[in-house]
Every structure is written in C-alpha cells, then in structure tokens.
C-alpha positions in Angstrom: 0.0 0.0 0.0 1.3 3.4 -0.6 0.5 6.9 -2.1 -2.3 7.0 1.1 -3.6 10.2 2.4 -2.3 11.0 6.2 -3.4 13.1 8.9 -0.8 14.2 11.2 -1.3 15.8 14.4 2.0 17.6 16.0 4.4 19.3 14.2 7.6 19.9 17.0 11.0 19.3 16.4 10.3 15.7 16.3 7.1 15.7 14.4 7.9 18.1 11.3 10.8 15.6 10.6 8.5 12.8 10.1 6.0 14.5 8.6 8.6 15.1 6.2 9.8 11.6 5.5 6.0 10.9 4.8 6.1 13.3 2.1 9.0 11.8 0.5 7.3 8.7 0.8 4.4 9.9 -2.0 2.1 10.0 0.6 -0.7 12.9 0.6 0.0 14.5 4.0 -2.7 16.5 5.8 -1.0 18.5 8.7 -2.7 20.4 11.9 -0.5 22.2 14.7 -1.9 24.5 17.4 1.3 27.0 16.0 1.0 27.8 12.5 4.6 28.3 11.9 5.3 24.7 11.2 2.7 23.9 9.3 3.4 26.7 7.2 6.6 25.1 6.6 5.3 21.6 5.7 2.8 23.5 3.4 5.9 24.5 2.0 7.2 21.2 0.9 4.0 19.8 -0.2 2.0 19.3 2.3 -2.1 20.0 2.6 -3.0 22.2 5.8 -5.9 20.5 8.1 -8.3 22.9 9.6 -8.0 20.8 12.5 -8.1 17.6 14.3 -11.1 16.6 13.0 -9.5 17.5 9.2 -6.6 15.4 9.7 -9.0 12.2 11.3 -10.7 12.5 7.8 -7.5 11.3 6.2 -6.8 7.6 5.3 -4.6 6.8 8.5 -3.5 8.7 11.0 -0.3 9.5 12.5 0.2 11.8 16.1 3.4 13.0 17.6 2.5 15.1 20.5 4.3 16.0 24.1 2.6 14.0 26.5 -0.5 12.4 28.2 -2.0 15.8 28.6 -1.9 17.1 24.9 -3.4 13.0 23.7 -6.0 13.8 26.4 -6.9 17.1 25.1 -6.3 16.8 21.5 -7.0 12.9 20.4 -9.5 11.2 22.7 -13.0 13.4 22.5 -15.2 10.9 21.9 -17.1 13.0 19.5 -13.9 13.6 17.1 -13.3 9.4 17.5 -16.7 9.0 16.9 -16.7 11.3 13.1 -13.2 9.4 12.0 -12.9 8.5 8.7 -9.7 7.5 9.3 -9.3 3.7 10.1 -5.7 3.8 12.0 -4.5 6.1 14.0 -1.0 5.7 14.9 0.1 7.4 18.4 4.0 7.9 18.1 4.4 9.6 21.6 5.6 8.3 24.7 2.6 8.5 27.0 2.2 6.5 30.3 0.7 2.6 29.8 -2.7 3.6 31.4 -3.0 6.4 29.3 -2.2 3.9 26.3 -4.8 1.8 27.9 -7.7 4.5 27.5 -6.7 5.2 24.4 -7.1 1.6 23.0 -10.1 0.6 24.5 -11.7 4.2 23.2 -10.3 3.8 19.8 -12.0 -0.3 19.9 -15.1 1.4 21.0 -15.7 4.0 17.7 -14.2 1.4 15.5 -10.9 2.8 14.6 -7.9 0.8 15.1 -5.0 2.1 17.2 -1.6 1.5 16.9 1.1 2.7 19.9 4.9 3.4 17.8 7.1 5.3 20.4 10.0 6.1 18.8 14.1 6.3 19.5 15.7 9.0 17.9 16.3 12.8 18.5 15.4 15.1 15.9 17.8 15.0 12.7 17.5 10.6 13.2 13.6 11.8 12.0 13.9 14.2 10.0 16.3 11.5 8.0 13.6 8.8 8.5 15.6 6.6 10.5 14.0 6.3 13.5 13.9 3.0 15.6 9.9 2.5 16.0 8.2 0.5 18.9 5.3 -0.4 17.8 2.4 -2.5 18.9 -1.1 -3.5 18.3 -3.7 -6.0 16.3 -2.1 -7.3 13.3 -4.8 -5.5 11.0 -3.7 -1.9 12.3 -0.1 -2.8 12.5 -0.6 -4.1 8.7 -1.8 -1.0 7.7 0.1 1.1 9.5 3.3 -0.4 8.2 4.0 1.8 4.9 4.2 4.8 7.2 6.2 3.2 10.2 8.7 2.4 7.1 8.9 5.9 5.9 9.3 6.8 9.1 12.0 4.7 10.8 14.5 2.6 9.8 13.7 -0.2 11.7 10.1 -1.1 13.6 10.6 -3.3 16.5 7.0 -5.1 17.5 5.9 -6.0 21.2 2.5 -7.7 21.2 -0.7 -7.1 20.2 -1.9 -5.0 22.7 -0.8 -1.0 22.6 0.8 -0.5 26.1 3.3 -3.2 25.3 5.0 -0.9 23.4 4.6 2.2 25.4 6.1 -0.2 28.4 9.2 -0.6 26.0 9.5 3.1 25.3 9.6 3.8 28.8 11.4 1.2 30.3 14.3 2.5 27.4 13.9 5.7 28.0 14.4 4.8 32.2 17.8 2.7 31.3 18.7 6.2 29.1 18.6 8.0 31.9 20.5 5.4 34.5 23.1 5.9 31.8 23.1 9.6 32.1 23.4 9.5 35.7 25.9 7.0 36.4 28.3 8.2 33.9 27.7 11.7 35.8 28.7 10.0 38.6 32.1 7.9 37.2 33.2 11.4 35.8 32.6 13.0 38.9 34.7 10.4 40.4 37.0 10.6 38.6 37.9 14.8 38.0 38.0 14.3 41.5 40.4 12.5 41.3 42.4 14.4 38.5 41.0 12.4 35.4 39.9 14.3 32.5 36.8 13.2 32.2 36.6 13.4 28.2 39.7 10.7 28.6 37.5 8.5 30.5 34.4 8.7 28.4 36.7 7.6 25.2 38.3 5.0 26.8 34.9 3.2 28.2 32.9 4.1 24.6 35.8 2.4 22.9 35.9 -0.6 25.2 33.2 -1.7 27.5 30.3 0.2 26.3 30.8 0.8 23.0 27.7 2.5 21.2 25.8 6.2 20.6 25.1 6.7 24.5 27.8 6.1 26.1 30.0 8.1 23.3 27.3 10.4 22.7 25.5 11.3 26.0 29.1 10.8 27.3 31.0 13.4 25.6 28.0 16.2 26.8 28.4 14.9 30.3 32.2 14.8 29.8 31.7 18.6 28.0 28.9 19.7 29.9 27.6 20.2 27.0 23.8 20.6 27.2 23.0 22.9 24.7 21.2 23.1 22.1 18.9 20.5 23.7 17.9 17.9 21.7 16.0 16.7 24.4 14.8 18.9 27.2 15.3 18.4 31.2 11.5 18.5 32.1 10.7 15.5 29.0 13.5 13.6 30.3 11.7 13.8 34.3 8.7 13.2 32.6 9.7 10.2 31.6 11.1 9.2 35.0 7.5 9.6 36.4 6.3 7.0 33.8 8.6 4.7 34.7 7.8 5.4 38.3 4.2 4.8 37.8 4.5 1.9 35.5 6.5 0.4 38.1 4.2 1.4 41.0 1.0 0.0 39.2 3.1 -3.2 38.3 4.6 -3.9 42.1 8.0 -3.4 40.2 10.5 -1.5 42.7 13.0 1.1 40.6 15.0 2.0 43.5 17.3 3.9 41.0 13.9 6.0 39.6 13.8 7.2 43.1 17.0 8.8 43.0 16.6 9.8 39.2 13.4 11.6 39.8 15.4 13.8 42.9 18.2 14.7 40.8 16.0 15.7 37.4 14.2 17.9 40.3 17.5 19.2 41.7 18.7 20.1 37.7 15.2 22.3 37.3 15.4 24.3 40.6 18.7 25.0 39.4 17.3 26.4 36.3 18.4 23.9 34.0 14.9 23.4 32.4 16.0 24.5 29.1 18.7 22.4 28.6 19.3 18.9 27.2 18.3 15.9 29.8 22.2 15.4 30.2 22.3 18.5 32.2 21.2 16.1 35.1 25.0 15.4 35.3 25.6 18.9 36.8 23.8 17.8 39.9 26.5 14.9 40.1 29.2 17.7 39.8 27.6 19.8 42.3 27.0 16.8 45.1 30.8 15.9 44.8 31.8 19.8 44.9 32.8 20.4 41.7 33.2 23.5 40.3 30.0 24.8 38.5 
C-alpha cells in the first residue's frame, strides 16, 4: 500500500521531521499544529493544511506525535472527534504513560478505529532523516496498515505484542535505562575529575571498550563537555519520563530504587534552572554533590 492520504497531528522538532519523511514517501500528508509556523513550513514542501483535528481524522490513517498524556487527552480522545473518523488507524507515536495507552485503545475499539502505539528512538535529525527506531504494537490489521508509514518513518520497527501499552512499556522502560546511563556516567566522571582524570579521557576509553555504542560516546561526551545545549531533548521530557517509569512500576509492584534517585536529581537540575537544557544537564547535579566546580 502506498500513495495514502495522512493526517498528522504535531508538528515539534520531532514531528515536522516525520511528517517530512512521509512526504518523500508519496504519501498525501494533511497537517494540523496548534502554532502555524510549522505547518506553514510543511505546506511548503508539499503538504495540505488540516483545519483541525477533526480534518486530519478524515485522512486515510492517521499519524500523532505530541508532548505527552495531557496534549493526547486534550487533543486525540473526544469521543465526538473518534466517533466522526474517517480515518481507520490512528497511529500514536508519543511516549505516554501505559494507562494512558490503555484509555486510548479501548476508546479507539469502542468507535471502530484501530489504534496503533509506535514510540520512537531518535532525537530530531534521526527523523527528519527517516531513520527512526519505532516501537510499535497493536492488532495485526492496524499494525498491517500502519506499516507503509512506520517504514517511511524509521529505519527499523521493532513489534511488542498485540496490545498498545506493550510498546509504550518498552519506550519507557528505554527511556528509564537512558537515563540510569546519564546519571551514572555523571557519577564515574565526577569520580574521577576528583580525582584528576579528565573526564573526556574517561568517556573515550569506556565508549571504545566496555560500552561501545551512541550513548555512552554520545551522551558521554555532553556529560564529559557539559555540554547541554542546544537540547535535543529537554530536562523537564527527560523527568517526565522518570515519572512514567515510576508509575508503571508502581502499578506493576515493580521497585526502581534507582527511579527514586533519578526523579530527585532531574528535580534538583530544574530548581537550578536547567529546564531548558538537554536531559544530560542532570550530570551537573553529580558535579555539584561531589563539589565540583559549576
């Protein structure tokens, strides 16, 4: 299947890439933002402009990439707009909490429109080159129809189950190891500038031999650097995304001892005014516990 008409719903710095890598897919792309600026710009390279949700949920399929359970809430799950689809997929790419995945599957069931949950890994360029790493889960008819997109989309689509909160479980139980990673390589560099070991020479030596790979040399050099802007992922999405992991855990009688101590520092980075910086920035609150210098 391809050349199919799209809605799409959420146009940030993630979204407007894959919006874009729909368009170069052939696909007829029908976009809606609350800013106009962005959709302005898909306009731009092809795209239709939707009057609003509604106009997008009149397209074929459609695909969502907003901030959080809040904005689905608000924006996706009115019974009424559900209720008018056209659309027979809709295909929720943000990472939203599993009972808010929950709602939104059973809701979806009840109007008749499949639902597919695709989280995705990647920070903005990754998407706007269509090479996201999708999560994705949900009935095999959705998924089926959905697939055309996820492919212009990522470069790979990883698949959890049949039921939509699988994969929003493995979004945020990545995202939760993303940030242990974070953390504890705030700590070993703080350990080790203590200690009078560049921590940039430390980073290189354990990316190049026990944890080779984009976070540890990646996330590793900003810690290293404290280098946290431009953010490619913001402080406050990164704590959000603690909290679901928190939750998840509480609901599940899972213990994350180390969420605990996550969630405090996150907190610690934003009442030092680190809100607008990349999630990395948490490694400052390592620096500061070991009396570094700022």
């Amino acid at each position: 299947m391809s050349g199919m008409t799209v809605g799409f719903v959420g146009l940030g710095a993630m979204g407007q890439g894959m919006a874009a890598s729909l368009l170069r897919a052939g696909h007829v792309v029908r976009v809606w933002n609350r800013s106009p600026g962005p959709v302005a710009a898909l306009v731009a390279q092809g795209a239709e402009a939707a009057d609003g949700p509604a106009d997008a949920f009149a397209a074929q399929v459609v695909v969502s990439m907003l901030a959080n359970d809040e904005a689905v809430e608000r924006l996706l799950l009115d019974p009424a707009l559900l209720a008018g689809a056209a659309a027979s997929v809709h295909v929720n790419t943000a990472t939203v909490s599993v009972a808010l995945a929950e709602r939104a599957a059973a809701l979806h069931a009840e109007h008749g429109l499949g639902y597919v949950a695709a989280p995705v890994l990647g920070r903005p360029p990754v998407a706007a080159a269509g090479e996201l790493n999708i999560l994705a889960a949900g009935s095999t008819a959705a998924l089926a129809a959905a697939e055309p997109l996820l492919a212009a989309m990522g470069r790979r689509t990883w698949y959890f189950g049949e039921r939509p909160p699988q994969a929003n479980t493995a979004k945020i139980s990545a995202n939760f190891l993303l940030a242990c990673a974070i953390e504890s390589m705030a700590e070993a560099c703080s350990l080790a500038e203590a200690n009078g070991v560049r921590p940039a020479d430390l980073i290189e030596m354990l990316s190049g031999t026990l944890f080779p790979g984009p976070v540890y040399s990646g996330y590793g050099a900003m810690v290293a650097e404290r280098r946290y802007e431009p953010a490619g992922f913001r402080l406050p999405l990164g704590l959000k995304d603690v909290n679901l992991a928190l939750t998840a855990g509480a609901d599940a009688h899972v213990p994350l001892p180390f969420g605990s101590i996550l969630r405090d520092a996150f907190l610690d980075a934003l009442a030092h005014g680190d809100g607008e910086k990349d999630w990395a920035a948490v490694a400052a609150v390592a620096r500061r516990r070991a009396g570094l210098p700022e």
